[in-house]
C-alpha positions as semicolon CSV with decimal commas, in nm:
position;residue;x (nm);y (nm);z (nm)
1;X;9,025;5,012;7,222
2;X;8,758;5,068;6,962
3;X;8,953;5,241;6,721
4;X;9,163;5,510;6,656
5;X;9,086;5,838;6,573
6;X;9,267;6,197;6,433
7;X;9,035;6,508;6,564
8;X;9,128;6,803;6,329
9;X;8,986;7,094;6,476
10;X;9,118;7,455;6,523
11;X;8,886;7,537;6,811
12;X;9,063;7,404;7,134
13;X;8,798;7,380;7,373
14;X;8,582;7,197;7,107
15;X;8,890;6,956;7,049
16;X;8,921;6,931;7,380
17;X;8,542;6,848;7,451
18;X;8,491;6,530;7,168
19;X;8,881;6,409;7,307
20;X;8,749;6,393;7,649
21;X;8,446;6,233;7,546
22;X;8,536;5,988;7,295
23;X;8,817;5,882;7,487
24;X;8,583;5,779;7,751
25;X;8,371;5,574;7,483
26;X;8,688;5,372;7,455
27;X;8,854;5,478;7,174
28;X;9,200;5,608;7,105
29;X;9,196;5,991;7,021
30;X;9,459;6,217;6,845
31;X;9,432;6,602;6,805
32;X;9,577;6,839;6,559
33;X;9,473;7,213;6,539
34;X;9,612;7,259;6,162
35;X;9,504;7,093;5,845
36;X;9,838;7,115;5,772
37;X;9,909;6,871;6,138
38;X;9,596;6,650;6,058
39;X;9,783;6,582;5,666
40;X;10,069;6,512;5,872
41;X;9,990;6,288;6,126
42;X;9,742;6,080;5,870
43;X;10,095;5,992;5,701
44;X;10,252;5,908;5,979
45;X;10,053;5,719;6,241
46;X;9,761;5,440;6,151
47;X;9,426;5,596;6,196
48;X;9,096;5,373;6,182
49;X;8,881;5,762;6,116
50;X;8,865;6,144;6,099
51;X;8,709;6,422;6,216
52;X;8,792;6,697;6,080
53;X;8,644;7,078;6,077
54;X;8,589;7,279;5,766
55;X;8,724;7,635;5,873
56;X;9,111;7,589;5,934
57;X;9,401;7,775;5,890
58;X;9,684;7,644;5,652
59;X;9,458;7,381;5,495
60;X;9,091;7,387;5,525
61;X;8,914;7,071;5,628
62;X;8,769;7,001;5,202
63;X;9,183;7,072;5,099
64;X;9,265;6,788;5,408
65;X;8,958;6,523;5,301
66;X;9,073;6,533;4,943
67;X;9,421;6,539;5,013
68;X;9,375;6,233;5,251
69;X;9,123;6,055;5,001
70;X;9,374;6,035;4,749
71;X;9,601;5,819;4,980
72;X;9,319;5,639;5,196
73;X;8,947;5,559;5,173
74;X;8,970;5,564;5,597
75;X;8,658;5,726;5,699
76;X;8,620;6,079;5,714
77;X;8,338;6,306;5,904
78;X;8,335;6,668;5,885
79;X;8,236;6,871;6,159
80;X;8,121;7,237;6,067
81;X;7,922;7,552;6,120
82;X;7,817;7,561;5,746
83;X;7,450;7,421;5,695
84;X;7,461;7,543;5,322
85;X;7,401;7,222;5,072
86;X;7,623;7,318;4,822
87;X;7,895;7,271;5,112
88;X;7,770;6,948;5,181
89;X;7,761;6,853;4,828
90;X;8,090;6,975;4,782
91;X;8,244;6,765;5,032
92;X;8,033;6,440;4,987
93;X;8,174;6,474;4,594
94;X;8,565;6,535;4,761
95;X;8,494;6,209;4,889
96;X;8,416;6,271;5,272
97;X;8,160;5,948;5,399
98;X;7,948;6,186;5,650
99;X;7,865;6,563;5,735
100;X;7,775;6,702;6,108
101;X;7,675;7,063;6,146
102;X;7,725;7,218;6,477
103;X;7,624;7,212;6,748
104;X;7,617;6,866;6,741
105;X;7,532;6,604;7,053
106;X;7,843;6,389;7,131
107;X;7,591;6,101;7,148
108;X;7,537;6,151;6,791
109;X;7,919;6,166;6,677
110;X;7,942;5,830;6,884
111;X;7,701;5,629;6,711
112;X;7,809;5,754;6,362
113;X;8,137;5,682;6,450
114;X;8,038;5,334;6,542
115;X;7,839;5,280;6,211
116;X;8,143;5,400;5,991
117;X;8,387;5,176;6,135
118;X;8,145;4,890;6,131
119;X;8,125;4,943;5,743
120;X;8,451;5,012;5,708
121;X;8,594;4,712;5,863
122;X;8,392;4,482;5,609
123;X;8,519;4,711;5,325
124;X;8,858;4,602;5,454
125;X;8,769;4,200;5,436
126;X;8,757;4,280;5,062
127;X;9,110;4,473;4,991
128;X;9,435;4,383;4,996
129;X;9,575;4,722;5,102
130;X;9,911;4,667;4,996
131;X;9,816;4,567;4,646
132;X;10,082;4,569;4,366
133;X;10,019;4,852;4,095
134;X;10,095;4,652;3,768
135;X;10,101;4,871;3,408
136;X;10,052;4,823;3,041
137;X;10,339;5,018;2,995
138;X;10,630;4,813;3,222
139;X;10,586;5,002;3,521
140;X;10,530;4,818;3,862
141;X;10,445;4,969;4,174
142;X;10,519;4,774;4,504
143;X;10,385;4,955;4,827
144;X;10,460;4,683;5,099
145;X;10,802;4,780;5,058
146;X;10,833;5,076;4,810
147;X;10,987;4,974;4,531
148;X;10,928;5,045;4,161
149;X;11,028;4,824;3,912
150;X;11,025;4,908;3,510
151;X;11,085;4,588;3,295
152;X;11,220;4,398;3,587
153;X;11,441;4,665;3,706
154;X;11,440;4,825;4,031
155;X;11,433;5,220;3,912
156;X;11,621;5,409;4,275
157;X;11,358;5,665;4,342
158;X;11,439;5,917;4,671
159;X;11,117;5,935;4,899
160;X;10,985;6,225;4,757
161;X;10,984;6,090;4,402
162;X;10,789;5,759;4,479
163;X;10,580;5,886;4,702
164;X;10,480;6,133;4,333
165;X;10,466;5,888;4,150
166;X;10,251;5,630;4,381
167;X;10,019;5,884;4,444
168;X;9,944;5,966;4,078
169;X;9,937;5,608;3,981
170;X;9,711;5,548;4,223
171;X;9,451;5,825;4,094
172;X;9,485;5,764;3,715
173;X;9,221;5,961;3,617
174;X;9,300;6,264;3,855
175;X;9,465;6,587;3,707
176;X;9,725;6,713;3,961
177;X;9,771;7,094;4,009
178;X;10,142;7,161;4,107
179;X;9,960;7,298;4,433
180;X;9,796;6,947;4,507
181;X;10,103;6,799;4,446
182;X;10,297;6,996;4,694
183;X;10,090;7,032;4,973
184;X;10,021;6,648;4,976
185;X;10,351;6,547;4,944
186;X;10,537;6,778;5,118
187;X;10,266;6,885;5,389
188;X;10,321;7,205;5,366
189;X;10,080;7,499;5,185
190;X;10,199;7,585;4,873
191;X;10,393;7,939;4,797
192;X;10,390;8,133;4,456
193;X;10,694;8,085;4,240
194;X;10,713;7,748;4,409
195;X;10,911;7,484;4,139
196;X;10,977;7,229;4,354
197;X;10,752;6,965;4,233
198;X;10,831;7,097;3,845
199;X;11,159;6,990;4,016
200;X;11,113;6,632;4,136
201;X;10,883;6,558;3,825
202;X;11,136;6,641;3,609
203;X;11,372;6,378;3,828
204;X;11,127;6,141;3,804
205;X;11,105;6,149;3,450
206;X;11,442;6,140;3,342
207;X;11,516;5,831;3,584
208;X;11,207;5,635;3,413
209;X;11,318;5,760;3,060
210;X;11,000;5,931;2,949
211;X;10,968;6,158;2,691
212;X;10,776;6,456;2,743
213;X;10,648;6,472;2,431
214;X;10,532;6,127;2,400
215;X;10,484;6,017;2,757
216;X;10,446;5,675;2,916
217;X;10,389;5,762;3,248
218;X;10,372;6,114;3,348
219;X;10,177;6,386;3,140
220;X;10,204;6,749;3,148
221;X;9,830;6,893;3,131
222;X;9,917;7,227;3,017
223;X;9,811;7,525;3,237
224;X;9,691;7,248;3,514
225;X;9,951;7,015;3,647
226;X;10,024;6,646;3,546
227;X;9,833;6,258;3,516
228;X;9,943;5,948;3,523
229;X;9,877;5,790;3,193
230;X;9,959;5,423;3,254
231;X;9,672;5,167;3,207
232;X;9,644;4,912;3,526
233;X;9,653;4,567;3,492
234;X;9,344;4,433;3,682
């Protein structure tokens, strides 16, 4: 196999279309009709790219780049109707690495495809995806086997919690809204009146003993959501 791929698209006879044919160009090919499904199966299965459309129920393809670009710097193409720049822009800035307006020729998704990976896989010579997340402030972050360790102590974290806190430490710079938060973590779209990430944040504080007021690790940006405020050890 050349690699394998996660098709998010709504439309099942497209879907069905660049399956048929990209299967036959040797790769490995996944569908999922939701945003919501392609978020999903990203977390649980390994996938060497995406395709993903823009116009989606539950999660639109720019919510599912972004949410997947903040776990993953796999490749992602967007399919879409939309030949607007400013939608291009906006997606090339939410971290998407190419943009194909339809109709498209299969060819043409092939060979971009093929140029991605090709990148891609020399990216990869350079990273050690299961890096250790060491902080200024005590905290250490160990993916391989997800564990998180303050002053040489293991701190028990439930799934949910670490997978919080990995994913802001991970995006230092990045202001969470509670709505971000949710939908990446929990894979579902997020509800009004919703507290259950106020919830685990709150858990995850108190079991890392930081003070709101004067926080280490997690910061409440008022009216937005919460950052991670540690400083990385390079």
């Amino acid at each position: 196999m050349k690699g394998k791929l996660l098709v998010v698209e709504d439309d099942t006879e497209i879907a069905r279309i660049m399956t048929d044919y990209l299967k036959r160009a040797g790769y490995e090919v996944n569908w999922a009709s939701t945003g919501i499904e392609g978020l999903d199966d990203f977390k649980k299965d390994k996938y060497d790219l995406i395709i993903a459309d823009i116009m989606m129920p539950q999660m639109d393809g720019f919510t599912l780049s972004k949410n997947i670009r903040m776990l993953s710097e796999t490749p992602i193409i967007v399919v879409s109707a939309k030949h607007a720049d400013e939608d291009k822009i906006k997606g090339f800035r939410l971290g998407i690495d190419d943009y194909l307006t339809k109709p498209f020729s299969l060819a043409e998704l092939e060979i971009r495809i093929e140029c991605l990976l090709k990148r891609y896989k020399k990216y990869l010579g350079f990273i050690d995806v299961g890096e250790v997340l060491r902080f200024k402030n005590g905290l250490t972050i160990l993916p391989r086997t997800n564990q998180v360790v303050l002053y040489e102590q293991e701190i028990p974290l439930t799934a949910k919690e670490y997978a919080l806190l990995k994913l802001m430490a991970e995006n230092p710079t990045h202001v969470f809204t509670k709505r971000e938060l949710y939908e990446n973590i929990w894979n579902q779209s997020d509800v009004d009146g919703n507290n259950t990430v106020t919830v685990h944040v709150k858990a995850l504080r108190e079991k890392l003993g930081d003070d709101i007021k004067n926080p280490n690790f997690i910061l409440t940006v008022w009216g937005t959501g919460y950052r991670f405020v540690g400083e990385k050890i390079t």
